[in-house]
mmCIF file of the N, C-alpha and C atoms, coordinates in Angstrom:
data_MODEL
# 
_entry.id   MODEL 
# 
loop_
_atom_site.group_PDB 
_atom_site.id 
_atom_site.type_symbol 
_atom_site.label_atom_id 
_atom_site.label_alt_id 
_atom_site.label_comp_id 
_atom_site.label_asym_id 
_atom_site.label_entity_id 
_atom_site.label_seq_id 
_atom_site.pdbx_PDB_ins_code 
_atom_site.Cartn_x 
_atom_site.Cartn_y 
_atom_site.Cartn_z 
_atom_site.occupancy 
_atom_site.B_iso_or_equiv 
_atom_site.pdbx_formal_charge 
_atom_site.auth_seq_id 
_atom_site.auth_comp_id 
_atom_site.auth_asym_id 
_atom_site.auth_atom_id 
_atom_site.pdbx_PDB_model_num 
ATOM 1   N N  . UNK A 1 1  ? -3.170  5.209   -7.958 1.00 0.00 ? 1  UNK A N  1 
ATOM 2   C CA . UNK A 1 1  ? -2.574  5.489   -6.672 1.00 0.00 ? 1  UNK A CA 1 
ATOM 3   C C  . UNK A 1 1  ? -1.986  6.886   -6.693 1.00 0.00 ? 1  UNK A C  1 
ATOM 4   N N  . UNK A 1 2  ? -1.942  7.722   -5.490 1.00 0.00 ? 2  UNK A N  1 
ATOM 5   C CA . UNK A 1 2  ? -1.764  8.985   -6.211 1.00 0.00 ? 2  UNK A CA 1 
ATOM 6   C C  . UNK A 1 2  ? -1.126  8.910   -4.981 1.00 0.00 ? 2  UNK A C  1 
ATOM 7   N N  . UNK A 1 3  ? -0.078  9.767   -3.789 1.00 0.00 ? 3  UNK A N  1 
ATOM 8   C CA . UNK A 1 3  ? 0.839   10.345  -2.884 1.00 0.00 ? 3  UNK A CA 1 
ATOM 9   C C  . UNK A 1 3  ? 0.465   11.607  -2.547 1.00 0.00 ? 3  UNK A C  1 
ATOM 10  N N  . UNK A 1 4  ? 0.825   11.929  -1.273 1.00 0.00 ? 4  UNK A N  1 
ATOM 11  C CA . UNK A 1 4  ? 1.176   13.400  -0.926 1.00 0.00 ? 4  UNK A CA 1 
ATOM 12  C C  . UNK A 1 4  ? 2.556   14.035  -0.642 1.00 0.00 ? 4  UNK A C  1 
ATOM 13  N N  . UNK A 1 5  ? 3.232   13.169  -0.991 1.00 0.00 ? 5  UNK A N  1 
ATOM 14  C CA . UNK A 1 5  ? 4.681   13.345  -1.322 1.00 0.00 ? 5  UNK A CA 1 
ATOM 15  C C  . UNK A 1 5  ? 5.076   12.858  -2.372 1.00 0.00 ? 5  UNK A C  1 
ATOM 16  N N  . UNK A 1 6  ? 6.436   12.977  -2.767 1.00 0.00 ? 6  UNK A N  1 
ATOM 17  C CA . UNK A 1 6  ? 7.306   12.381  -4.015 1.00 0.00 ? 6  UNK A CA 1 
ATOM 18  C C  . UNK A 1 6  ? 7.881   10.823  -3.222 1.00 0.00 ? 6  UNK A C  1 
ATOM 19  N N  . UNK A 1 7  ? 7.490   9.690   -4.206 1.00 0.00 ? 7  UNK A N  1 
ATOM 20  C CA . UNK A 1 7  ? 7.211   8.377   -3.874 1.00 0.00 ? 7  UNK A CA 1 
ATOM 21  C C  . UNK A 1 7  ? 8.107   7.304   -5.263 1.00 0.00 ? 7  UNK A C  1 
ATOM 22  N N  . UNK A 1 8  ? 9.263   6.702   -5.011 1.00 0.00 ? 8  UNK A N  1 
ATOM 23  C CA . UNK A 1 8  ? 10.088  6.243   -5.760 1.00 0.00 ? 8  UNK A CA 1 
ATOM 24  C C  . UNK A 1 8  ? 9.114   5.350   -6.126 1.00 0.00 ? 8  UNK A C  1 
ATOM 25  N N  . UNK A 1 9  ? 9.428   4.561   -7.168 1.00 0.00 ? 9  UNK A N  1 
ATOM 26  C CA . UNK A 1 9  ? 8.414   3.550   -7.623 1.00 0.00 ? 9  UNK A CA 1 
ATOM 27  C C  . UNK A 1 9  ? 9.917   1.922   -7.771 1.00 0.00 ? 9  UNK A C  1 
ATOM 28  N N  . UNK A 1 10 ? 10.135  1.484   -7.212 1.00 0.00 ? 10 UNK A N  1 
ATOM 29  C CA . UNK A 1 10 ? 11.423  0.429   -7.003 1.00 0.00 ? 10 UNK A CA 1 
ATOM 30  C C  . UNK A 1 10 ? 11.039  -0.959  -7.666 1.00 0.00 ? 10 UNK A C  1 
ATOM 31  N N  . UNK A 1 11 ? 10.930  -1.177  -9.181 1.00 0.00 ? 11 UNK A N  1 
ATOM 32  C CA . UNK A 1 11 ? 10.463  -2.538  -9.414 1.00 0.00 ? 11 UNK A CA 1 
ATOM 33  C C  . UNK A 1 11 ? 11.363  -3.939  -8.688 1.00 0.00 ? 11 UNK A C  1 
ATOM 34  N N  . UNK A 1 12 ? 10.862  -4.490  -7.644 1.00 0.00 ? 12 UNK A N  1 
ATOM 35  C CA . UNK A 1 12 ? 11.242  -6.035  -7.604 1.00 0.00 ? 12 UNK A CA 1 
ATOM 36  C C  . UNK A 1 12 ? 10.394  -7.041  -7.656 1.00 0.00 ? 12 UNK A C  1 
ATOM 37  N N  . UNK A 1 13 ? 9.876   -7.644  -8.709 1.00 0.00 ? 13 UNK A N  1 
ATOM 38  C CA . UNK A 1 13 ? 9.182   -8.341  -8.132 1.00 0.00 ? 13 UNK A CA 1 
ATOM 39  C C  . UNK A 1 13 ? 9.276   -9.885  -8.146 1.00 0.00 ? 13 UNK A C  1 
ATOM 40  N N  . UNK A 1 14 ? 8.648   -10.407 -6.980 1.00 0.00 ? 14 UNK A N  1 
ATOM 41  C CA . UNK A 1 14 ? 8.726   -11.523 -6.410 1.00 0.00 ? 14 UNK A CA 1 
ATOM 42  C C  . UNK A 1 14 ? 7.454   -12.438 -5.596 1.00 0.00 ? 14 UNK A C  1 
ATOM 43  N N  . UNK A 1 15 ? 7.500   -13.442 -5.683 1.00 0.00 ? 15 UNK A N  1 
ATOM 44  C CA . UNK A 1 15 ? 6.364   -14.091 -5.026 1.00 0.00 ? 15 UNK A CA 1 
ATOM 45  C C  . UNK A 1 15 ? 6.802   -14.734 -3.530 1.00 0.00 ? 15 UNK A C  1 
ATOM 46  N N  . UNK A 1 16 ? 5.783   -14.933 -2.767 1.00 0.00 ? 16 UNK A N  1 
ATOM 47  C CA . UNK A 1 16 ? 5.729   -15.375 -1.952 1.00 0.00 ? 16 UNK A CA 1 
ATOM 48  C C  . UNK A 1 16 ? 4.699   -16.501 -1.479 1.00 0.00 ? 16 UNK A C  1 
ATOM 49  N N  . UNK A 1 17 ? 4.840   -17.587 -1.527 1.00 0.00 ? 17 UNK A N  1 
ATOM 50  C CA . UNK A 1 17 ? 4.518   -18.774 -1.130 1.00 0.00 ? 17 UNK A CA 1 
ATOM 51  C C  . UNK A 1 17 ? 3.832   -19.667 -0.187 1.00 0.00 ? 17 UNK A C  1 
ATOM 52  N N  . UNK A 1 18 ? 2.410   -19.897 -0.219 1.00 0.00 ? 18 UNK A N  1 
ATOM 53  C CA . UNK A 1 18 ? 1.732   -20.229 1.011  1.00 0.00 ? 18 UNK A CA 1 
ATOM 54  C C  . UNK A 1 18 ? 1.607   -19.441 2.116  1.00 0.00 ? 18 UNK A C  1 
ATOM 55  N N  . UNK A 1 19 ? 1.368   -17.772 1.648  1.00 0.00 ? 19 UNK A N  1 
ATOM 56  C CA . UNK A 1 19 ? 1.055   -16.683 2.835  1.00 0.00 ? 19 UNK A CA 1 
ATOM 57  C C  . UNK A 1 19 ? -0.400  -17.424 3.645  1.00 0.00 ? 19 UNK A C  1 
ATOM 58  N N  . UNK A 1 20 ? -0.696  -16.936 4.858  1.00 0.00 ? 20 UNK A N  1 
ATOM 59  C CA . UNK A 1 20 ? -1.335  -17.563 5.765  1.00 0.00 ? 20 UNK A CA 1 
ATOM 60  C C  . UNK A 1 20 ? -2.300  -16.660 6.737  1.00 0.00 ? 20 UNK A C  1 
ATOM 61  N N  . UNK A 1 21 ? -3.244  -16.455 6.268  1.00 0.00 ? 21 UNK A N  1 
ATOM 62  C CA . UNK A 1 21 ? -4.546  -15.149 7.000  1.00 0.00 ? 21 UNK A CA 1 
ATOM 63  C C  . UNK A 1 21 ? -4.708  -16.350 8.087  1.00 0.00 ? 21 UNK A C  1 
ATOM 64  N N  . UNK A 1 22 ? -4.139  -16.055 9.339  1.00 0.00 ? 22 UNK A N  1 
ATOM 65  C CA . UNK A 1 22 ? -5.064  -16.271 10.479 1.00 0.00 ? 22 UNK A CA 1 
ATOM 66  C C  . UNK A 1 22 ? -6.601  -15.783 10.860 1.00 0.00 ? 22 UNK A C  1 
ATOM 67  N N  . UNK A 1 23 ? -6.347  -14.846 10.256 1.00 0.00 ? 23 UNK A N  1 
ATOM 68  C CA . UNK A 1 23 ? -7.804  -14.162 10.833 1.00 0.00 ? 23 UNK A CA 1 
ATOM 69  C C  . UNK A 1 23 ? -8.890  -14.622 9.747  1.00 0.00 ? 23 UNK A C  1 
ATOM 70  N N  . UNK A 1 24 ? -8.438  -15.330 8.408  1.00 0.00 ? 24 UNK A N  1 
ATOM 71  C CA . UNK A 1 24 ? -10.056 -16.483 7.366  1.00 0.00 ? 24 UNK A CA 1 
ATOM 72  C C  . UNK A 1 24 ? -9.958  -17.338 7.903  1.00 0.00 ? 24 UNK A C  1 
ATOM 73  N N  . UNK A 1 25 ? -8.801  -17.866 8.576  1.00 0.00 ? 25 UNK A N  1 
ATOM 74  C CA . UNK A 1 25 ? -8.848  -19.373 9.192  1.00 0.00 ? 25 UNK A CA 1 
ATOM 75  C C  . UNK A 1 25 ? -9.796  -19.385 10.346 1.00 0.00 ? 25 UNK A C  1 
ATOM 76  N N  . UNK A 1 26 ? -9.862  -18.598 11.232 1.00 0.00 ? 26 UNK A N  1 
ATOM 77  C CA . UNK A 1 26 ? -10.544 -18.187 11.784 1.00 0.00 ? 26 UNK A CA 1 
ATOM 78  C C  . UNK A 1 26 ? -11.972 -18.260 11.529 1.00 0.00 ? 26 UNK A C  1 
ATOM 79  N N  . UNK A 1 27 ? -12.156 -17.391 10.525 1.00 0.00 ? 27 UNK A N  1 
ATOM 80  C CA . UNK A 1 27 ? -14.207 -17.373 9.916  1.00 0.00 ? 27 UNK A CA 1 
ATOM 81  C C  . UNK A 1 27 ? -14.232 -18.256 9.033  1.00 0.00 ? 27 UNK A C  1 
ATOM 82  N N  . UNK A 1 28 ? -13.543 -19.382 9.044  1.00 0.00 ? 28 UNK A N  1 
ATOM 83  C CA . UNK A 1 28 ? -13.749 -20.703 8.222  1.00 0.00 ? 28 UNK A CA 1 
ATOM 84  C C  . UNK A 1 28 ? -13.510 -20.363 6.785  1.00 0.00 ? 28 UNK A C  1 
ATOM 85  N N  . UNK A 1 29 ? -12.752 -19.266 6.481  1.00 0.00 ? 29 UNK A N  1 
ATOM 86  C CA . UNK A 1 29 ? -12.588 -19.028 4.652  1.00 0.00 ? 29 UNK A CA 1 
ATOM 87  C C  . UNK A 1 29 ? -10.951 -19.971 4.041  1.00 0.00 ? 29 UNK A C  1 
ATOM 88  N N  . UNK A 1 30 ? -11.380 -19.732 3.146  1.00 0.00 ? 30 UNK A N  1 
ATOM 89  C CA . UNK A 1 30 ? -9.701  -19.938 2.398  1.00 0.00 ? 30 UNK A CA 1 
ATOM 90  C C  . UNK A 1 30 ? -8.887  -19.079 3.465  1.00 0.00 ? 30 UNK A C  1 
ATOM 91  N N  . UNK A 1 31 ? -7.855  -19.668 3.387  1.00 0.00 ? 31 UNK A N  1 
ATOM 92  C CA . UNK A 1 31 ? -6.698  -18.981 4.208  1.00 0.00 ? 31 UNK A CA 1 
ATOM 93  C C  . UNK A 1 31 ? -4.992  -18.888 3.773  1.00 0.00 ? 31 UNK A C  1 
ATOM 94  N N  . UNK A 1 32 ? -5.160  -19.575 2.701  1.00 0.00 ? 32 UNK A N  1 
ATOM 95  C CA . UNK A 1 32 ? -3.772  -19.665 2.422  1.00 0.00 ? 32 UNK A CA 1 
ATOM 96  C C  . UNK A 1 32 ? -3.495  -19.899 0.334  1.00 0.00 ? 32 UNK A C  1 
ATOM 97  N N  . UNK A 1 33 ? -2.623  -18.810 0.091  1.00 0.00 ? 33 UNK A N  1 
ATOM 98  C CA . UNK A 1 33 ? -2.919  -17.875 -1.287 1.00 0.00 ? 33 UNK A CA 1 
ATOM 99  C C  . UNK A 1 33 ? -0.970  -17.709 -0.926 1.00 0.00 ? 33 UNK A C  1 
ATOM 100 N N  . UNK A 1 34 ? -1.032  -17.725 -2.474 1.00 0.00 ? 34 UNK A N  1 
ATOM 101 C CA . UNK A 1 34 ? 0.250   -17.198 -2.842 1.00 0.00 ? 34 UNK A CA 1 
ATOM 102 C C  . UNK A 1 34 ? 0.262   -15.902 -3.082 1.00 0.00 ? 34 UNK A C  1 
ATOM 103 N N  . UNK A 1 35 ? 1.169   -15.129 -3.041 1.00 0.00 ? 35 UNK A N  1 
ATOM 104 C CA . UNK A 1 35 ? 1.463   -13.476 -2.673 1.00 0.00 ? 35 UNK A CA 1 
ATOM 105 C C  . UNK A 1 35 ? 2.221   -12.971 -4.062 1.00 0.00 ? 35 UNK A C  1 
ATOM 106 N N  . UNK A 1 36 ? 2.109   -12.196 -4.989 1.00 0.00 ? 36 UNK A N  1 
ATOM 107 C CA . UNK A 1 36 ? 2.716   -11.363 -6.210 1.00 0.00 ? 36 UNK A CA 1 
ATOM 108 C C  . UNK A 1 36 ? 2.900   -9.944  -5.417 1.00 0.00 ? 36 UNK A C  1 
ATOM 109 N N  . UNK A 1 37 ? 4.295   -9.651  -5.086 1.00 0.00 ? 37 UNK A N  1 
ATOM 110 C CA . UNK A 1 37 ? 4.461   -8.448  -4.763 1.00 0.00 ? 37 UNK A CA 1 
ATOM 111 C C  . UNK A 1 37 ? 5.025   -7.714  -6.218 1.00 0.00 ? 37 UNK A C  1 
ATOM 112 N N  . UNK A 1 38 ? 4.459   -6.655  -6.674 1.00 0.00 ? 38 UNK A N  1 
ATOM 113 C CA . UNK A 1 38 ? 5.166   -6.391  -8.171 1.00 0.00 ? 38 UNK A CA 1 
ATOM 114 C C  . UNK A 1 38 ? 6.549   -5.114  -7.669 1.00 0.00 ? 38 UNK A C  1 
ATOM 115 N N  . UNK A 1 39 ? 6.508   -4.484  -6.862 1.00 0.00 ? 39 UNK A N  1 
ATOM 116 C CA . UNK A 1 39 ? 7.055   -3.141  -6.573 1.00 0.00 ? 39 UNK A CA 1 
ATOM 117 C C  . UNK A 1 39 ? 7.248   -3.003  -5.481 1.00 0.00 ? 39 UNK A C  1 
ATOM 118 N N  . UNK A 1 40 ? 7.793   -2.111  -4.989 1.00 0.00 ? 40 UNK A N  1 
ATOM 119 C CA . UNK A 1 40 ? 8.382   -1.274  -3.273 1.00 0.00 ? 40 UNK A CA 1 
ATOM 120 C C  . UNK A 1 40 ? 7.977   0.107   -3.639 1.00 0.00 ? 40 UNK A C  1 
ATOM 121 N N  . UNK A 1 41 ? 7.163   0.462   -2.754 1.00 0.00 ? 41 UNK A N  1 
ATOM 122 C CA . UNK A 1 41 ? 7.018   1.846   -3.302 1.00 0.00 ? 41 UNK A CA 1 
ATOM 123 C C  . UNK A 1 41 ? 7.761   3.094   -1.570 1.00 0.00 ? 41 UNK A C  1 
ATOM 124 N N  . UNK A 1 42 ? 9.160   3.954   -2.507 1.00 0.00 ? 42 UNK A N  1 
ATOM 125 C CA . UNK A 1 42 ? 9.516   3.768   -1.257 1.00 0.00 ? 42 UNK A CA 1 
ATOM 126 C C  . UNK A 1 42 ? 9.760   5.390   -0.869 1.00 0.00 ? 42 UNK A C  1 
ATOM 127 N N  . UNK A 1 43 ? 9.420   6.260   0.461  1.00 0.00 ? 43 UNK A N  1 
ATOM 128 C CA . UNK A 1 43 ? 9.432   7.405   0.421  1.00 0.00 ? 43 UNK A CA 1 
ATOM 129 C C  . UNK A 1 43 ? 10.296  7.629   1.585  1.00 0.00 ? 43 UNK A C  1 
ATOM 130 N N  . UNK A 1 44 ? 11.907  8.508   1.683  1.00 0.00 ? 44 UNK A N  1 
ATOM 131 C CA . UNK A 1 44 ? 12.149  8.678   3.062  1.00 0.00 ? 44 UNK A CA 1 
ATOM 132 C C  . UNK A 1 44 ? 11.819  9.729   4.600  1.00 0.00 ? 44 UNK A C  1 
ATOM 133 N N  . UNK A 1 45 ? 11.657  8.906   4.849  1.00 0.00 ? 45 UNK A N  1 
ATOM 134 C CA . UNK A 1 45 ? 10.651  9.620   6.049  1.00 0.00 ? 45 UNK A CA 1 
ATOM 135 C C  . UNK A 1 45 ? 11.645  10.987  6.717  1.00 0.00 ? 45 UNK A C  1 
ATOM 136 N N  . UNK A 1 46 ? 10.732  12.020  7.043  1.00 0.00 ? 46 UNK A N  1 
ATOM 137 C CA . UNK A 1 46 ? 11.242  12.551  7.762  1.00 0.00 ? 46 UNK A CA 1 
ATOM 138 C C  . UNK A 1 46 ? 10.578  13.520  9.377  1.00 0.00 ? 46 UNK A C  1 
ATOM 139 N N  . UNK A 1 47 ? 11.521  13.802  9.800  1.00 0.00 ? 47 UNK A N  1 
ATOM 140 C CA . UNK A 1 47 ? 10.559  14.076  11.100 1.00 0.00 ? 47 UNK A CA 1 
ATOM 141 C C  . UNK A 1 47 ? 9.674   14.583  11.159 1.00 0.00 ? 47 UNK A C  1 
ATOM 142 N N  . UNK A 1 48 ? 8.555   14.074  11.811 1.00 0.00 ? 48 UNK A N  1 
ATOM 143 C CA . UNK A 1 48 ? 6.686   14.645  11.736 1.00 0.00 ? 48 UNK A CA 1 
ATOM 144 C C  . UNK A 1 48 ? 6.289   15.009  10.408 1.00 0.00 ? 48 UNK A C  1 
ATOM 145 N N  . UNK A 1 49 ? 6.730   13.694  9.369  1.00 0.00 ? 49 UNK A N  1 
ATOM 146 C CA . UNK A 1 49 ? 6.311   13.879  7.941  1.00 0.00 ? 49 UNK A CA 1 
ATOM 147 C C  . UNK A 1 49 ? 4.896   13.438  7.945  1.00 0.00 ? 49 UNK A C  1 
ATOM 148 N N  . UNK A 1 50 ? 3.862   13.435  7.438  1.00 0.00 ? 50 UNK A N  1 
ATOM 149 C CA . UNK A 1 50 ? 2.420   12.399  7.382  1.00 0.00 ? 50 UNK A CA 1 
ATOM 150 C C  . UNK A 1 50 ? 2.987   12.465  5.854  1.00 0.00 ? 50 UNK A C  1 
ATOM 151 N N  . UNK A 1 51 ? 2.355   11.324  5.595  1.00 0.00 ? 51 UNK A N  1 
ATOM 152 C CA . UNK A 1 51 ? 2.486   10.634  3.880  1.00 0.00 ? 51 UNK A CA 1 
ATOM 153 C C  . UNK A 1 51 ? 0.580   10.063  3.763  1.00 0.00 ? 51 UNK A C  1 
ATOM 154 N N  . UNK A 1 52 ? 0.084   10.496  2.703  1.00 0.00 ? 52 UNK A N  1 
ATOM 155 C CA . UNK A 1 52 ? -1.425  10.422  2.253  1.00 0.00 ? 52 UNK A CA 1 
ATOM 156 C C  . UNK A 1 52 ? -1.462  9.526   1.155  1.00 0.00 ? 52 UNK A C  1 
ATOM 157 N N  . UNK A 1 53 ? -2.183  8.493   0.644  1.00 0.00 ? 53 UNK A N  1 
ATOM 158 C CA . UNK A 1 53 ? -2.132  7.679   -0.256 1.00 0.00 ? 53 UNK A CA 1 
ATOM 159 C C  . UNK A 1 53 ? -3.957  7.099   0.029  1.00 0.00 ? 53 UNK A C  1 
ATOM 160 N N  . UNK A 1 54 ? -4.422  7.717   -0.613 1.00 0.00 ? 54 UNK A N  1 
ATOM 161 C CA . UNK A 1 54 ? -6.074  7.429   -1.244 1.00 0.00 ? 54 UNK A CA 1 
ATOM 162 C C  . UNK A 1 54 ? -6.155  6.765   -2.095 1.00 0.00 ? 54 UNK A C  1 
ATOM 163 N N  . UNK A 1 55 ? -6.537  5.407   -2.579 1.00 0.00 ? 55 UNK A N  1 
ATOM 164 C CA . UNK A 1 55 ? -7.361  4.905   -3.582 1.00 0.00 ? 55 UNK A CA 1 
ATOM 165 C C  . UNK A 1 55 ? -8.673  5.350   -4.130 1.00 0.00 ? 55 UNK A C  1 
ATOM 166 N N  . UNK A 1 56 ? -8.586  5.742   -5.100 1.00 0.00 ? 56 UNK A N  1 
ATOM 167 C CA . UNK A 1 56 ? -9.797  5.829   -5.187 1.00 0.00 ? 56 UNK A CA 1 
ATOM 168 C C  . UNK A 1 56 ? -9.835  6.275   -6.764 1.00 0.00 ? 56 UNK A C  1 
ATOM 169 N N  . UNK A 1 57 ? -11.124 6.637   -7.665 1.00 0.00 ? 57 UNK A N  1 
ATOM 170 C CA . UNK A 1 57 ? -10.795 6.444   -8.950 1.00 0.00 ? 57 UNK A CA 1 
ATOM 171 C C  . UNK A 1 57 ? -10.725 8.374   -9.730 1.00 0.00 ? 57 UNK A C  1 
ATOM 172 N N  . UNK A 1 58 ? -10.827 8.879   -8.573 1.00 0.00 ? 58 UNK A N  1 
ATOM 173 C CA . UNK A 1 58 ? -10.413 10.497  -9.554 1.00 0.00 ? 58 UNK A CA 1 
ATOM 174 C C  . UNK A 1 58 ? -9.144  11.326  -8.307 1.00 0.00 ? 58 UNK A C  1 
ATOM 175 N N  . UNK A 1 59 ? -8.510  11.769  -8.925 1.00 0.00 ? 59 UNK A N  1 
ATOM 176 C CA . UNK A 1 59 ? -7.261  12.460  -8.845 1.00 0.00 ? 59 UNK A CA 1 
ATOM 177 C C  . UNK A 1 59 ? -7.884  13.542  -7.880 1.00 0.00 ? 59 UNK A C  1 
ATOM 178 N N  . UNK A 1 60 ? -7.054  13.797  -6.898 1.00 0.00 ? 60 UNK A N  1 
ATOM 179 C CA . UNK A 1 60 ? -7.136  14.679  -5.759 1.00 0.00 ? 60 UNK A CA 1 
ATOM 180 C C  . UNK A 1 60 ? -5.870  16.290  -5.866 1.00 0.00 ? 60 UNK A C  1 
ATOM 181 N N  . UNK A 1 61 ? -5.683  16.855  -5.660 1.00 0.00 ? 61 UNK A N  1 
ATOM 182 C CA . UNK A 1 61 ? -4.842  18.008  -5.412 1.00 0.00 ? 61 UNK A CA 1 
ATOM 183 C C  . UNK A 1 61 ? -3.958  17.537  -3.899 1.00 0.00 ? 61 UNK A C  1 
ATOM 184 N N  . UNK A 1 62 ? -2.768  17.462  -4.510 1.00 0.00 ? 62 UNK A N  1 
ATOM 185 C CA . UNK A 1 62 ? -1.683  16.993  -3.145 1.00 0.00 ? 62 UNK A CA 1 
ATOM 186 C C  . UNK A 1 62 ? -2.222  17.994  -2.085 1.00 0.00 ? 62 UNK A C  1 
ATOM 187 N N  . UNK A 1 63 ? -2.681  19.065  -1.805 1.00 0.00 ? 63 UNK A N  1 
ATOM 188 C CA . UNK A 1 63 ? -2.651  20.024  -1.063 1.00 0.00 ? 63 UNK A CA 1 
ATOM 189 C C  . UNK A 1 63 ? -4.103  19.706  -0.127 1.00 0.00 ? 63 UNK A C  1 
ATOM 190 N N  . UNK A 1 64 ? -4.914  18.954  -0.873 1.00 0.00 ? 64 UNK A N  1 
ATOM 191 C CA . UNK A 1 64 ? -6.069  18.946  -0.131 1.00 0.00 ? 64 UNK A CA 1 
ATOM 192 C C  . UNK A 1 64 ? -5.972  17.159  0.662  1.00 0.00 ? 64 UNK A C  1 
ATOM 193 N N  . UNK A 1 65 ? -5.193  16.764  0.135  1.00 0.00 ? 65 UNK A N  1 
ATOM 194 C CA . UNK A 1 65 ? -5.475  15.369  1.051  1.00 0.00 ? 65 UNK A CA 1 
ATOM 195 C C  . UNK A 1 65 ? -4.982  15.497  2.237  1.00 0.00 ? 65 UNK A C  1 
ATOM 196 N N  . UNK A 1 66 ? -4.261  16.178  2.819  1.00 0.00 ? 66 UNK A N  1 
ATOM 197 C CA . UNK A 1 66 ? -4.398  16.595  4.491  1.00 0.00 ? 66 UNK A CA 1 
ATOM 198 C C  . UNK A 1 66 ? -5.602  17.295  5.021  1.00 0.00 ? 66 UNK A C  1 
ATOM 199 N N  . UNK A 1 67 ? -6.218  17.772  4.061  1.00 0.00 ? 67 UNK A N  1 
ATOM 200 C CA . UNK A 1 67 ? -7.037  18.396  4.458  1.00 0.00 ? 67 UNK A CA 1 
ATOM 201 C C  . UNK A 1 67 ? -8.617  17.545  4.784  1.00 0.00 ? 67 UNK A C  1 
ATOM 202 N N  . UNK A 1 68 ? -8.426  16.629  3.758  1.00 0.00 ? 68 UNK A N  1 
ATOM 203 C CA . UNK A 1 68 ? -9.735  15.749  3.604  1.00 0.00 ? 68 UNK A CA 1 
ATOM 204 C C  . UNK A 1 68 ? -9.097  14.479  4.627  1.00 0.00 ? 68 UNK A C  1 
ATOM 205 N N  . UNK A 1 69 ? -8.154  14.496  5.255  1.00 0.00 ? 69 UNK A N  1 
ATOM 206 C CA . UNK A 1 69 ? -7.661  13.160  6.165  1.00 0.00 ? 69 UNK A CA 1 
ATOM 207 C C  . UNK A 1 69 ? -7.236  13.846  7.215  1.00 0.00 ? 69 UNK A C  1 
# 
């Protein structure tokens, strides 16, 4: 996971219990899964900030992901 800003990394983690996809219930799938949140990942916003966060598996230059988004 890589940022285009500076991004606290806040360990809490906690589960959550019989979460509920309306939208598999819907296309007839499984719909209901327990939730592992491991972290908060937390940045404070500021006016007309954009924040960039790409998955993906090679490392980008903070400077170009506005540019490529």
């Amino acid at each position: 996971m890589q940022f285009s800003k500076k991004v606290e990394f806040i360990q809490v983690p906690d589960w959550y219990y019989n979460i509920e996809y309306s939208e598999e219930l819907k296309r007839g799938y499984d719909f209901k899964e327990d939730l592992f949140v491991r972290a908060i990942l937390k940045c404070p916003p500021k006016r007309e900030m954009s924040l960039y966060s790409p998955l993906q598996t090679e490392e980008m230059q903070p400077d170009q992901l506005k540019e490529e988004f």
